[in-house]
N, C-alpha and C positions, 0 to 999 in steps of 0.2 A: 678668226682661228689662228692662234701662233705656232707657228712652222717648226717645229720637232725633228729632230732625227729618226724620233718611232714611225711615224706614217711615213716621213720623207725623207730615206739614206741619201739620197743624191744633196741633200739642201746645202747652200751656200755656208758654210762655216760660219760667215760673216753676221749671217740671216737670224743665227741661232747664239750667237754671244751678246749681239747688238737687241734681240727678242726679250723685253724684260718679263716677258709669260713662259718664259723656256726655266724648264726646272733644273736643279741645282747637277742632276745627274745627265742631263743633254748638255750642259754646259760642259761637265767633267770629261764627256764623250767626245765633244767637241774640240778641246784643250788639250790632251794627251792620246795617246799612244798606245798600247802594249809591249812590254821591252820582258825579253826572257836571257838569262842568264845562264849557262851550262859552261862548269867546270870539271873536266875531264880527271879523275885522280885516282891514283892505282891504289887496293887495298893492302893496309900495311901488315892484315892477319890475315889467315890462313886455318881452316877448319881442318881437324887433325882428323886421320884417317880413322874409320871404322877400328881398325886394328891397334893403332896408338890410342885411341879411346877406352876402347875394353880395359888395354894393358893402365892407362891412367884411372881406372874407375877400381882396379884390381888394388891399386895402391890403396885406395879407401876402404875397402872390401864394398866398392856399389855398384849398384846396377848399371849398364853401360847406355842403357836407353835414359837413365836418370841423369848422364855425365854429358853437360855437353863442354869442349875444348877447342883451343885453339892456339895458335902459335905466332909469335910478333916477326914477321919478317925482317924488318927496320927498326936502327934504332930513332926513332923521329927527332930524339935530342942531340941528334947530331947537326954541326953547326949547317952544314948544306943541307941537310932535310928542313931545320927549321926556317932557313930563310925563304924558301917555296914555299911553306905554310903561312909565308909572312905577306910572301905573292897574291896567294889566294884568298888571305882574308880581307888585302887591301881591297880585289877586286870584288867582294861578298858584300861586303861594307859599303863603299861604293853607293853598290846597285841597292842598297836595301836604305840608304840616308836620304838618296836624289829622286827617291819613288815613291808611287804610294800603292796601298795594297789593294789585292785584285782578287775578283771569285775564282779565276782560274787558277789551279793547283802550278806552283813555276813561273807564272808570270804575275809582273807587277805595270803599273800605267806610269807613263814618262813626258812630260809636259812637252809638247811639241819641239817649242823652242829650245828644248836640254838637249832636244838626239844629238845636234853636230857634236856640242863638247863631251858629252858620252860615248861618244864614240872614237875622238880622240882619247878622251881619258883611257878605254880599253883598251884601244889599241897600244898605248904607252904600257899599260898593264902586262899585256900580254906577251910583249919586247921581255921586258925583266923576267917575266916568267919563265920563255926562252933560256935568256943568259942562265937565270937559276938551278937552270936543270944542266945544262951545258957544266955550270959547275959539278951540281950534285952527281953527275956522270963521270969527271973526273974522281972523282969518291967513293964509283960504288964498288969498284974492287976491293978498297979499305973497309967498308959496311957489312959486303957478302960475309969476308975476312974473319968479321966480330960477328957476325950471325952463327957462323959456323962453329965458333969458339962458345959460343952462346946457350946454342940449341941442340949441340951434341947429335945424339941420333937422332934427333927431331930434324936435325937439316937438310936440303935436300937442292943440290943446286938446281933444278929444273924450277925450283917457285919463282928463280930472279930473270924478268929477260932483261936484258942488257941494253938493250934501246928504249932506253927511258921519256924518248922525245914523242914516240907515241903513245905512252902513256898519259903524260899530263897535257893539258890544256884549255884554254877559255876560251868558247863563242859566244854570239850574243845575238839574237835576231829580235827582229819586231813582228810577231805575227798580227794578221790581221783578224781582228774578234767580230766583224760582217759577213753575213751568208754569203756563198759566192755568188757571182755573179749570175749563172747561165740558170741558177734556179726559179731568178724570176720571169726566165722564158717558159721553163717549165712548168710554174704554176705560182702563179702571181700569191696567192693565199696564202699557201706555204712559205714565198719569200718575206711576207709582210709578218707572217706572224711568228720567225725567225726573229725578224728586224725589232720588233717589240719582245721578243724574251732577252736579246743581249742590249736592248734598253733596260731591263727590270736588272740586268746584271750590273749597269754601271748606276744603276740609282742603288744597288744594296753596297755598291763600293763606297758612295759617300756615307754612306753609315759604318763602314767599315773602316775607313780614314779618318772620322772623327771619333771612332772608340782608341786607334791606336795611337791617335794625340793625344786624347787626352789618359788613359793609362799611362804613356808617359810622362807627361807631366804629372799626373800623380806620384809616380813613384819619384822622380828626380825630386819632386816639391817637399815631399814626406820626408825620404831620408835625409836631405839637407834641415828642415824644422827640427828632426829627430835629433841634428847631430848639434844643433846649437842649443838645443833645448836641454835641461837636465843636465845631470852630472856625472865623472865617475870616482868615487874615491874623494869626494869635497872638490875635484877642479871639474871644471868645464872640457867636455868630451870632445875629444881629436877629432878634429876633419880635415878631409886632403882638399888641394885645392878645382879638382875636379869636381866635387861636389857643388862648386858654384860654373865652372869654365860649360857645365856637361849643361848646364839649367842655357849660360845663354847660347850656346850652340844651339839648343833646340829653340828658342825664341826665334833665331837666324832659320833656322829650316821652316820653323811653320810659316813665320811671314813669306817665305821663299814658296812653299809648297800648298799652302790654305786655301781649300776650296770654294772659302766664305759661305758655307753651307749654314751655319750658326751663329745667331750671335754671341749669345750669352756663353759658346765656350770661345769666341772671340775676345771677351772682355774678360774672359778669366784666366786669357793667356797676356795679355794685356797688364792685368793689375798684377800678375805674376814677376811682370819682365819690369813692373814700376818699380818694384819692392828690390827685385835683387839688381837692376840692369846699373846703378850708380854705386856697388859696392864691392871691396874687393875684397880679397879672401882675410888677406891680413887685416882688415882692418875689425873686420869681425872675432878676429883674436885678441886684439889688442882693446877695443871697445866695448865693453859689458853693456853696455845701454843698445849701442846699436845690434850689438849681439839678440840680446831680448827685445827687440822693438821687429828686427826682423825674424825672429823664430814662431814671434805671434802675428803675424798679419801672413806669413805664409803656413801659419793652421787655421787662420780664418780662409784662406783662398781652398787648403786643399777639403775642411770643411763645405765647401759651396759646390767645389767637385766633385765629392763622393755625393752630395744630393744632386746635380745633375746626372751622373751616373744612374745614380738608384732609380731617376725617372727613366730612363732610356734605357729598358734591359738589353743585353746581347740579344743580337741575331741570327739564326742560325745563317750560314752561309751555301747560298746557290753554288750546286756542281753542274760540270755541263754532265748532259746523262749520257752516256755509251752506247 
């Protein structure tokens, strides 16, 4: 009998990587983590009063229950508002490139060996995020300023608090996705049969990580064939050179991140990364042959994808229940 995480939480890690009867999702269980991301940010609109509604719907001649409104507190195009958004989505990004997806609603699984440098990388995240509010703080008197110049009678200094530092902010924990502990004092049956539904959870995650590789490689594969392929106006249509930089970045992550749950979409990221991994942007501007030599072997690939897809419908996704 090969030793599972389902019958046996306690089992040596070792027991169940080293186990070649252990299934792709004991393995997943075995190998990562749960990592949850929460980024603290204060709403830059504001729902206008009952009264400012009426009076906004009367401008239309409509019905006030038909009006809904609302008011921009911030300009966000301001240079200190925007570089916190730049904070924020460094850290969004991040957490959502170095992971992979999970049934739970906010959290995603994080390869064992990633927590230390994920957790430097955030904490270096959340330093700048600091300093960026420390700026945007020196600014929000200039901001209020223009809000008020802005929104006329809509303004209202009570919408600004002025300590903007606990406003914004990013945590990050690891919860643990195992029943607790003390419940297998209390009834062994209920602990076991706990331990097997958040087993069914990390096997629908590896179907869940192989639909959003390969979606992405569909689309990256697709607009890139799209963009070399065909014309506009008698020339050969613009492409940035993102549209090749974005294809092997994702090569670099899935080798990085790849379950090995499949072959066959192993070897279709494989013949993907044969076709583009030796060429560079410009040369496919410059080269009409390579140009059309590569536009068609990545619509045979992204042809072979959409029939793997087609065999492998979506699946609904496990909630935990309430």
């Amino acid at each position: 009998m090969s030793t599972t995480l389902e019958t046996n939480p306690h089992a040596d890690p070792t027991e169940v990587l080293d186990n070649p009867m252990a299934s792709v999702g004991e393995r997943l269980k075995t190998e990562t983590t749960a990592v949850r991301l929460k980024i603290h940010w204060p709403s830059v609109r504001k729902t206008l009063s009952s009264d400012q509604t009426r009076q906004a719907a009367g401008t239309f001649d409509a019905e006030s229950k038909s009006v809904s409104a609302s008011k921009k507190l911030f300009d966000t195009s301001h240079p200190a508002f925007r570089a916190a958004t730049a904070v924020r989505k460094q850290a969004a990004d991040y957490w959502k490139l170095n992971t992979l997806p999970f049934t739970e609603p906010g959290m995603r699984l994080i390869r064992r060996d990633d927590v230390p440098t994920f957790d430097v990388f955030m904490t270096s995240v959340r330093a700048e995020l600091t300093e960026a509010i420390e700026v945007l703080e020196s600014h929000l008197d200039e901001m209020i300023d223009q809000a008020r110049e802005r929104l006329g009678n809509l303004f209202d200094s009570s919408d600004y608090d002025t300590n903007l530092r606990r406003l914004f902010g990013i945590e990050w924990d690891y919860p643990s996705c195992n029943p607790p502990e003390y419940l297998l004092q209390v009834s062994p049956h209920l602990y076991y049969g706990e331990c097997a539904r958040v087993q069914r959870r990390f096997d629908e995650a590896v179907k869940l990580a192989e639909q959003a590789f390969a979606d992405e490689l569909e689309h990256l594969v697709g607009h890139l064939a799209e963009r070399l392929s065909g014309e506009d106006d008698g020339s050969p249509k613009i492409f940035r050179d993102t549209a090749v930089t974005n294809l092997l970045e994702f090569f670099d992550r899935f080798q990085r991140l790849n379950i090995r749950s499949d072959d066959q979409l192993d070897r279709l990221v494989a013949d993907a990364r044969s076709i583009v991994g030796g060429v560079v942007p410009q040369e496919l501007r410059d080269q009409s042959t390579v140009r059309r030599r590569v536009a068609s072997e990545l619509s045979r690939v992204e042809a072979s994808l959409e029939g793997w897809m087609t065999d492998r419908p979506r699946r609904s996704i496990l909630r935990r229940s309430k």
